[in-house]
PAVO-14884 format. One record per residue (C-alpha): residue number from 1; chain; x, y, z. Coordinates in pm, 1 decimal. Layout:
+-----+--------+----------+----------+----------+
: num : chaine :       c1 :       c2 :       c3 :
+-----+--------+----------+----------+----------+
: NUM :      A :        X :        Y :        Z :
...
+-----+--------+----------+----------+----------+
! end
This chain:
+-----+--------+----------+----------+----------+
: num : chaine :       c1 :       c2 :       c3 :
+-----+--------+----------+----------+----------+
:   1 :      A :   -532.4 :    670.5 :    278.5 :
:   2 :      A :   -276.4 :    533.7 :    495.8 :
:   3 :      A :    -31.0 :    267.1 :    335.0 :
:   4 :      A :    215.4 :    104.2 :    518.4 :
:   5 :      A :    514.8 :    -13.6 :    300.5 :
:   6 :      A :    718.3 :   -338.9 :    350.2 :
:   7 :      A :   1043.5 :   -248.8 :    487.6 :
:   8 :      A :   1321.4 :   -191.6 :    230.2 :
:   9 :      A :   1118.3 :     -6.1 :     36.1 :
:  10 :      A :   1210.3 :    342.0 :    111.7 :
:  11 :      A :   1269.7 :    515.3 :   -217.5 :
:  12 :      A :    922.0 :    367.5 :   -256.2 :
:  13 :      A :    769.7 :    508.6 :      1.6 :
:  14 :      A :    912.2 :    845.2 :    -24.5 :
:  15 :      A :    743.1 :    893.4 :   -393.7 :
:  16 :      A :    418.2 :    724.6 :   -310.9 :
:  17 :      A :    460.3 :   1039.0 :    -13.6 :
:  18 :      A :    503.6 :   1294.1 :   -309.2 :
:  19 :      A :    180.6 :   1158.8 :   -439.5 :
:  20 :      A :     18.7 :   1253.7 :    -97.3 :
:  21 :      A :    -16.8 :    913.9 :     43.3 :
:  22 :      A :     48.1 :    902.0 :    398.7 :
:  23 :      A :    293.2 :    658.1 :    418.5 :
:  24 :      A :    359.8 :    429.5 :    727.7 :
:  25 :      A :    621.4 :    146.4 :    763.5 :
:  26 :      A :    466.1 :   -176.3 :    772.2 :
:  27 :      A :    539.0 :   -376.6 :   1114.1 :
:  28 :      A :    624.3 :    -77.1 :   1307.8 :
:  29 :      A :    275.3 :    105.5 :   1259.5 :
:  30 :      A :     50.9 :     37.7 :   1519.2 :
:  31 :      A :   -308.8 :    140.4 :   1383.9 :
:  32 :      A :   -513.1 :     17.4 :   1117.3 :
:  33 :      A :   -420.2 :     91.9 :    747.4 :
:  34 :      A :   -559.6 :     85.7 :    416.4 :
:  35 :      A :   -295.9 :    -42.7 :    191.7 :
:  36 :      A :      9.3 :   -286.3 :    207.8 :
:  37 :      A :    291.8 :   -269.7 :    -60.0 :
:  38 :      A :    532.0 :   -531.5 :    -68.7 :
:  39 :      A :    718.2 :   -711.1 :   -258.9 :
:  40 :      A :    836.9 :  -1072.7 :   -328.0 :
:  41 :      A :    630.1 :  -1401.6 :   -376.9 :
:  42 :      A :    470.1 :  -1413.1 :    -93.0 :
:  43 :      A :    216.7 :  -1205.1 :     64.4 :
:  44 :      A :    257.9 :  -1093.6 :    444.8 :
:  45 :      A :     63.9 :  -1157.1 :    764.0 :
:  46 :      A :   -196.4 :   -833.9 :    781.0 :
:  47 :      A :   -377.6 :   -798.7 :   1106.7 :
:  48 :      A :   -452.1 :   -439.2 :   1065.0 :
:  49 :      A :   -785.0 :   -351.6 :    921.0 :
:  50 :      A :   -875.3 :    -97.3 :    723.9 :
:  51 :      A :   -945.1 :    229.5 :    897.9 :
:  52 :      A :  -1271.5 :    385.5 :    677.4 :
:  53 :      A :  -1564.6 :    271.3 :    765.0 :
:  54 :      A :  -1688.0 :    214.7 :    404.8 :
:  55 :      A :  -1403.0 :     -8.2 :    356.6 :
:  56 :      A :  -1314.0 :   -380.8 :    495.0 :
:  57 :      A :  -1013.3 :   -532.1 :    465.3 :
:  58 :      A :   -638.2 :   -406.8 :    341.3 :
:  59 :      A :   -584.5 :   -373.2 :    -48.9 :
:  60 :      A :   -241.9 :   -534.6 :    -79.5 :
:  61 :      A :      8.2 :   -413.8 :   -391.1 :
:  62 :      A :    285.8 :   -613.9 :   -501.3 :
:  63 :      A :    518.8 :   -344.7 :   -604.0 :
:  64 :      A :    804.5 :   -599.2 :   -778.5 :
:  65 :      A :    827.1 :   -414.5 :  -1108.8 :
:  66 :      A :    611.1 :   -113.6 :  -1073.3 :
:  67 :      A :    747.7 :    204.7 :  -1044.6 :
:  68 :      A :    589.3 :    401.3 :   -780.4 :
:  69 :      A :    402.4 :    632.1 :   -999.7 :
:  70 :      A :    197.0 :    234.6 :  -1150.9 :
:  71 :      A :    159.1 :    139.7 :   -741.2 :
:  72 :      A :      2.2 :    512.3 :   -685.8 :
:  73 :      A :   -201.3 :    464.6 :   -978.5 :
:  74 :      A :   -340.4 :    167.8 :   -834.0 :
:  75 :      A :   -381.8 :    231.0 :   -482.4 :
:  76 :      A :   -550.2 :    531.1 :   -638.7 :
:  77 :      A :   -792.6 :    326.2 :   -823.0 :
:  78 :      A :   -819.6 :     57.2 :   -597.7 :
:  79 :      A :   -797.3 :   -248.6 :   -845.6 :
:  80 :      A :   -468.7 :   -388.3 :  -1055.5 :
:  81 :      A :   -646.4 :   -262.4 :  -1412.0 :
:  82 :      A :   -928.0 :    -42.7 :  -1546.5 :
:  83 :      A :  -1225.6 :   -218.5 :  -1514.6 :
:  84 :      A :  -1341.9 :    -19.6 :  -1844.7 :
+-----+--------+----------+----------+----------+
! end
């Protein structure tokens, strides 16, 4: 899964990369990705598209107050919360 992380978030991204993410930085990545982290209030422009073919669209995390090991939990299951 590629996930491109808002810039600023480096300590971020180096964990999610211990969690075997391959992280990109968002803005200066030039192919599609799979994931955006940010943070903030607002959400950022994404014109990158998701790069599996089983997938549309980029699953955006807000990462303001999650550790990293909560954002890979999520990216991991795709969705905020358990559905169960």
């Amino acid at each position: 899964m590629v996930v491109a992380i808002q810039s600023g978030l480096e300590n971020m991204a180096q964990q999610l990369r211990g969690y075997g993410f391959d992280v990109v930085t968002y803005g200066e990545y030039r192919h599609s990705i799979d994931a955006l982290v940010y943070t903030g209030a607002h959400m950022p422009f994404v014109s990158s598209v998701s790069s599996s073919p089983e997938r549309h669209g980029v699953f955006m995390v807000n990462a303001s107050g999650k550790s990293a090991k909560e954002v890979a939990a999520i990216l991991n299951r795709r969705t905020y919360t358990p559905l169960f």
